[in-house]
Phi, psi and omega in degrees: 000137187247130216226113164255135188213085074214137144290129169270144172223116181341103209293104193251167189299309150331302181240125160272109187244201123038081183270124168274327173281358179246355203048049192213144174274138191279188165281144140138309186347140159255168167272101192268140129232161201210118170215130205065240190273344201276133155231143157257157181229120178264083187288146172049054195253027205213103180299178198271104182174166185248135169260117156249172187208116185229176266238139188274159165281128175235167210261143189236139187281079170166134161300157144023264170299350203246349163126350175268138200254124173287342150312327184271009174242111204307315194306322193290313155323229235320330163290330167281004181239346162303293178337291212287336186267325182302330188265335143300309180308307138004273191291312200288352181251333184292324187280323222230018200271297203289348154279359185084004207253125174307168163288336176316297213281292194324319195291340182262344185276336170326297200275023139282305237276351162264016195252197231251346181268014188208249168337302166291021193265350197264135189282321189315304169329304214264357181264318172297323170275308195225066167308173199269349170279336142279334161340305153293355164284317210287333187274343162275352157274321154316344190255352195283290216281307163304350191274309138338296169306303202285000171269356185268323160325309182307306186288332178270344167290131187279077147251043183273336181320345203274319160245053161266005191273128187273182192273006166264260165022281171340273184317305008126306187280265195325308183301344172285324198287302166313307179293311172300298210282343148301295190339278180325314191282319171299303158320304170335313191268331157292015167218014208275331188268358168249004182286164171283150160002295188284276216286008165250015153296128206295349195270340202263336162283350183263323198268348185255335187288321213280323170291318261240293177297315187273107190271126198277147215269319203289311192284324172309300173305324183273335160285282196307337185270351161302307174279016192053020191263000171303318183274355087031130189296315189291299213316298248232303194298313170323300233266313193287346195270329160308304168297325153332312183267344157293324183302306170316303151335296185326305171277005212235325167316290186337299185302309201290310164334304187295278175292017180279307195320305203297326142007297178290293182217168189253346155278348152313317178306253150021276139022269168332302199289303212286339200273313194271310161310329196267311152352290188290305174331299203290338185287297186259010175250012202217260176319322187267342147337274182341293174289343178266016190252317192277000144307286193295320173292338174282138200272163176284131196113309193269156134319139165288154180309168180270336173306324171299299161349297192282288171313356181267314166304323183274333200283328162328292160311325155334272199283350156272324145359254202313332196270330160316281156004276179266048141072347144317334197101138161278346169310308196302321186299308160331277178302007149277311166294347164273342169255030150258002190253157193279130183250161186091195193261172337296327208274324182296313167286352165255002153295299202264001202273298207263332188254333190308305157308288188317326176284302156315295204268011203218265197268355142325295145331326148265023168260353159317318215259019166275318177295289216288011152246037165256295165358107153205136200285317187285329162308320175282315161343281213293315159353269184096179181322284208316320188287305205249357193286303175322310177295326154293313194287352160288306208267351159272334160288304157349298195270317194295337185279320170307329185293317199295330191289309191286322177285328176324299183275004184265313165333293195292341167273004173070029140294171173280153193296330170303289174339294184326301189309319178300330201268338175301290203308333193295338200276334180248017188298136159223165180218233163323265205334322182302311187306288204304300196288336168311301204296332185306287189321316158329307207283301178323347211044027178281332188231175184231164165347281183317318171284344178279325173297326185272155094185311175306322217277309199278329183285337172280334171288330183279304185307329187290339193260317198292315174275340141334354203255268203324316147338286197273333185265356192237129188240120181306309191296336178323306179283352156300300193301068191261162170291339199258123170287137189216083171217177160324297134354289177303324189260122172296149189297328179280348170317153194282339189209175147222133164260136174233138160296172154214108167233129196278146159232024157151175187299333182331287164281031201249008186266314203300323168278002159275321186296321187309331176278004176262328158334287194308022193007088176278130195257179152288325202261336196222055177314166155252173191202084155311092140349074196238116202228124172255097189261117211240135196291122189282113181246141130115355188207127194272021174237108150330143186210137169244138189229132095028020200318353173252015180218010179215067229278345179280024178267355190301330183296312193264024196229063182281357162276333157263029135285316184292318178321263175325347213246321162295304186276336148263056148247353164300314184278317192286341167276002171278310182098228200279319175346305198232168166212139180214129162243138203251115178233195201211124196243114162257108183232141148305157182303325207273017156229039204268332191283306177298346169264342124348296197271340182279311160313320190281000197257339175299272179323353170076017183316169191236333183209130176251115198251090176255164179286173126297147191271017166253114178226164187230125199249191176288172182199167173273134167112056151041352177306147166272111170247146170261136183277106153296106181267113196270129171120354192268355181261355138334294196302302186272002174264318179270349166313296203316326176307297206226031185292159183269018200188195174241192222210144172217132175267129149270095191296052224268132180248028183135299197297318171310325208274311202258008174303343229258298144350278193269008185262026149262002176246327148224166182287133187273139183244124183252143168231163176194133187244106148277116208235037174079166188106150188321299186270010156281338177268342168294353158292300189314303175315324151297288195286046163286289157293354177287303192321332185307336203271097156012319193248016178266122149260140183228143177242118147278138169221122161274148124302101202255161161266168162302148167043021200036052190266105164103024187271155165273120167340285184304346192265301184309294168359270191315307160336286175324302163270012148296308180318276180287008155287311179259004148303303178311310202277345191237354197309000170224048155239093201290031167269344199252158189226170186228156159183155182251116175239141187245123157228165174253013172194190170251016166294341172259359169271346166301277152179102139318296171339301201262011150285303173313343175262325177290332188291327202250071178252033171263000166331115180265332174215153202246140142214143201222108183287188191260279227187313216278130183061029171272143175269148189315303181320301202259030164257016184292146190086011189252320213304332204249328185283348172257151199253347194233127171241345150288029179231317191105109177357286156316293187258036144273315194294334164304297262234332173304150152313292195291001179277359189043180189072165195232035175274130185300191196210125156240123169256149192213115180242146167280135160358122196247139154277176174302138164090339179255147166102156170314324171270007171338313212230353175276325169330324211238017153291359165275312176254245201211142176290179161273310190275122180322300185290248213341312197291325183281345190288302184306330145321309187265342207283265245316328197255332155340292157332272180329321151284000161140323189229165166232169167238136221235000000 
């Protein structure tokens, strides 16, 4: 059969064909087929709509140069159009960062500047760039990618949170929920006669109050975690409350979901409801069995194999299918197969490892800019007041009530009111998810183009004022910031205990930090009483979670390298007796916010001292060779201690000798140095090695550092010196293991080395301690300031700690307790976190963009 295709017809009133100005067909259009001698005419074969129709593109075989225009070739269009959304986004996040501004926001303005309200206002643009056939890739691969996002959501989501909820939470939640969706509904029904048709239908006002109200877990998570606030008391009050009120949504979606449907015939409903059963069923009684298998098979330790990886990744698109079929949404289908898979390692955290760039940084982007060639600005013109004013005044009661109903009810549980305020904007934060339910509603007709554009408009605009808010009134490090001294120093030696943080960052290092507390000679008359925080990077799960191992032993199975962690440190304790007491935890975090969780146990447990590795160790290898270990992400991790820890803090630089004392220490005397060169953390070195000098089996040399001529000393800090210095001279002078000496230089090229005369004279040294930096005089480190390389070591014990200093002896640096507003590091505290003062905090928003322009405000 030979198919002509378009007959032309002439135009008439009657018959409508052929448009030459649109490249289209009218309603009405006929149709020729002709098979052999015979033709039929197929009449009126076209619904009532314009059909367009454009020019196939064919691929060109030939270069550039050779006369082929590479545009006209879809595929290479679409690499250039990757290029150009990826490379917006980009510079626009690059631009909008230095404001405080999440990514939600850069990513949506992105994707207008390539839609019709800004770029695409130009037809050359949009026929060259984004033609209307491509146009359809770029927007199913945007659906690819929420679809996708909404399975990563799924897989990250906490819903043990839910019965961990306490009744400030509870309460907090329903009243964020409860309170907007009055609102929104008294407004809603009182302009309901001036609304369009759809949207004043009662399933449509339920869909709006129900989007309106509910701060989604997905969106939240992702801001906060931009803001380092996942580990945070608001962050975690923010997170749990969310899931509650999602929790709560679902059904009240469901229901509203249900009557949209039932709207057409009343047996949809019915449809629907048993399609949703089946749904659910097949989700957790089939599939998550199913994932909880391919667990259970995986060995400990190990990653899942990658074919589950892969089937799973398809089974996404499987289950956006089905869910689509029956008429849930595709979205829904995604995010249900992701809260059906076991979260945390192996299968989640190996999920989200392998898929998590592409998907955020690949297909997301083009999932802005499938919204921003929804996105039109000049539509809402044509709308006008009359068209979008119901709608804006629901979505501005909608939010102001929500802020107020969540600052009320946190006011009424006796938060402090900064908090309160902070956790209302966190409660009105919006994102993806909101955009995804604009568009569901689309696909409903409750709302058209003007209204999808003001609702986008209006959720980027509240996120965009809200998180700089958040930024400037909430300082994570605050309750770090204590008054009370909690060092070594400070704790009399007859004291009943001394507490230490231990913080593990894998096995490698945990020997090296059990032998150090058997150095630190713990007594019957001087226990230690350990903290042991196994800290683990959060993959595969958006909630931070600290576990209790003496009060939570089933998390042990799915973390077994801190089940082994521990397992070490009590046969440790048990050969210690009454000596040592050790609780054993478990830190699951992102790194950049692993340091608030550091710093909140130590501040809880009342530690006196926080004992971290270096994020360098040089372990054994065969053939006596020395390999460096690196750990990534951990000298973040020991910098915002150091900033803001609550106690003093010790790095343990271990190059071996530390690891392997343990061996040899009933059989020979260990030899410690300590270079004092003044100052806070030199005498809060002295003071730990103080108590080592108790162990029979220490021998310790002090050697102070003096200037010349006392050139550059602080009075008050040499005072203080002197007298630890002979405080602990009085205390030890007939004890002929520990010896004293004094070396006088005059810069720090001569301080250098001394240093390294004393190690060439001595070269059984097993450990150099050392302070880190607060109240060293200028002098004798002048000319070094520019050579380390470790600045949580300090000058000094970066340099001991160095290759070029040779010898394998370990390193401990030790900085004492900094109180607020005191010590050299006073104003660097807050490079990890927030300043305290509110005017500094707005400066610190704008100088960065200030800058780029040219200028600061000082």
């Amino acid at each position: 059969m030979v198919r002509e295709f378009p007959v032309y017809h002439p135009p008439a009133a009657e018959t409508r064909g052929w448009d030459g100005s649109s490249n289209g067909f009218h309603p009405a259009a006929s149709v020729k087929a002709q098979v052999g001698n015979e033709s039929i005419d197929f009449n009126f074969v076209y619904p009532p709509a314009l059909i367009s129709c454009g020019k196939y593109r064919p691929i060109p075989t030939l270069g550039f140069f050779l006369g082929d225009n590479p545009m006209k070739n879809p595929f290479t269009l679409l690499l250039l159009e990757v290029s150009f959304i990826i490379l917006t986004t980009r510079v626009l996040r690059f631009l909008l960062k230095p404001l405080k501004q999440p990514r939600i926001v850069s990513e949506v303005i992105g994707g207008m500047v390539i839609g019709p309200s800004i770029l695409g206002r130009s037809e050359k643009f949009t026929s060259i760039m984004f033609p209307v056939d491509n146009q359809f890739l770029v927007r199913n691969i945007g659906a690819m990618g929420f679809t996708y996002y909404f399975f990563l959501a799924g897989v990250k989501m906490d819903l043990s949170l839910v019965r961990k909820t306490s009744k400030k939470q509870l309460y907090i939640a329903i009243a964020g929920v409860a309170l907007p969706c009055t609102f929104i509904s008294i407004v809603a029904f009182s302009l309901r006669k001036s609304m369009d048709k759809e949207l004043a239908r009662l399933s449509s006002i339920g869909f709006i109050c129900t989007g309106l109200a509910l701060p989604l877990f997905p969106v939240l998570h992702s801001i906060l975690k931009e803001l380092n606030l996942l580990s945070s008391e608001i962050g975690r009050l923010g997170l749990s409350i969310a899931v509650i009120s999602d929790a709560m949504g679902v059904g009240v979606m469901v229901i509203f979901e249900a009557a949209k449907q039932g709207e057409g015939k009343a047996l949809a409903v019915v449809w629907y409801l048993i399609s949703l059963v089946v749904f659910v069923v097949l989700t957790v009684f089939v599939i998550r069995r199913a994932l909880s298998r391919v667990v259970e098979i995986t060995p400990d330790g190990k990653p899942v194999d990658q074919a589950y990886v892969m089937a799973i990744l398809l089974g996404v698109l499987i289950m956006g299918f089905l869910a689509d079929m029956f008429g849930i949404a595709i979205a829904n289908g995604a995010f249900w197969l992701g809260l059906a898979i076991p979260d945390g390692p192996p299968l989640g955290s190996t999920l989200v490892e392998r898929s998590e760039t592409v998907i955020l940084e690949v297909l997301m982007p083009f999932s802005f800019a499938f919204v921003g060639l929804y996105v039109d600005v000049n539509a809402m013109s044509s709308a006008g007041w009359s068209g979008l004013g119901p709608l804006f005044a629901i979505t501005m009661t909608g939010y102001v009530s929500k802020f107020l109903g969540t600052l009320i009810t946190s006011a009424f549980f006796e938060l402090p009111i900064r908090d309160g305020v902070v956790l209302s904007f966190i409660m009105i934060l919006r994102g993806q998810v909101e955009i995804v339910v604009f568009l569901h509603w689309m696909d409903k007709k409750i709302i058209e183009v003007p209204g999808f554009t003001l609702m986008v408009l209006a959720i980027t605009s509240w996120t965009a004022i809200a998180t700089p808010f958040i930024s400037i009134l909430y300082d994570p490090t605050r309750p770090y910031q204590v008054h009370k001294r909690r060092t070594i120093q400070h704790t009399p030696p007859e004291d009943s205990e001394l507490r230490i943080l231990l913080c593990i960052y894998d096995e490698d290092s945990t020997a090296a930090l059990i032998n150090l507390l058997e150095i630190s000679n713990p007594t019957l008359s001087t226990p230690f009483v350990i903290f042991a925080l196994r800290l683990i990077d959060l993959v595969g799960r958006a909630s931070p979670v600290l576990i209790d191992h003496e009060k939570q032993e089933d998390h042990d199975s799915k973390y077994a390298v801190s089940h082994t962690i521990h397992n070490a440190l009590k046969n440790y304790q048990e050969s210690k007796g009454e000596c040592i007491e050790i609780h054993p935890f478990t830190a699951i975090v992102p790194n950049r916010t692993t340091y608030q969780d550091i710093c909140d146990l130590a501040l809880v447990k009342k530690a006196t001292l926080i004992i971290l590795p270096f994020h360098k160790e040089c372990l054994d290898t065969l053939g006596g060779k020395l390999t460096e270990l690196v750990r990534l992400g951990v000298r973040s991790v020991n910098s915002n201690v150091l900033n803001h820890a609550p106690c003093s803090v010790g790095v343990l630089v271990d190059k071996g000798h530390v690891r392997h004392t343990y061996m040899a220490f009933r059989n020979n005397v260990l030899h410690f140095a300590v270079l004092f060169l003044g100052g806070a953390d030199a005498r809060e070195a002295l003071c730990y090695a103080d108590r080592m000098a108790g162990n029979l089996n220490v021998s310790l040399t002090v050697i102070r550092f003096l200037s010349h001529n006392s050139e550059g000393d602080d009075e008050m800090e040499k005072k203080m010196d002197d007298g630890v210095v002979t405080w602990f001279w009085v205390k030890n002078e007939r004890n002929e293991r520990v010896s004293y000496r004094e070396v006088v230089v005059r810069n720090g090229e001569e301080t250098i080395a001394a240093i390294q005369a004393v190690s060439d004279d001595n070269n059984n040294y097993d450990v150099w301690i050392v302070g880190r930096k607060q109240g060293i005089n200028p002098v004798l480190l002048e000319g070094l300031s520019n050579w380390s390389e470790n600045d949580e070591l300090g000058i000094i014990g970066d340099f001991v700690s160095s290759y070029d200093f040779g010898g394998t002896a370990s390193v401990l640096v030790v900085q004492q307790q900094v109180l607020r507003g005191q010590g050299a590091d006073s104003t660097s505290r807050s490079s990890g976190g927030f300043p305290c003062n509110p005017i500094q905090k707005v400066k610190d928003v704008v100088n960065p963009w200030c800058r780029l322009l040219g200028f600061g405000i000082s």
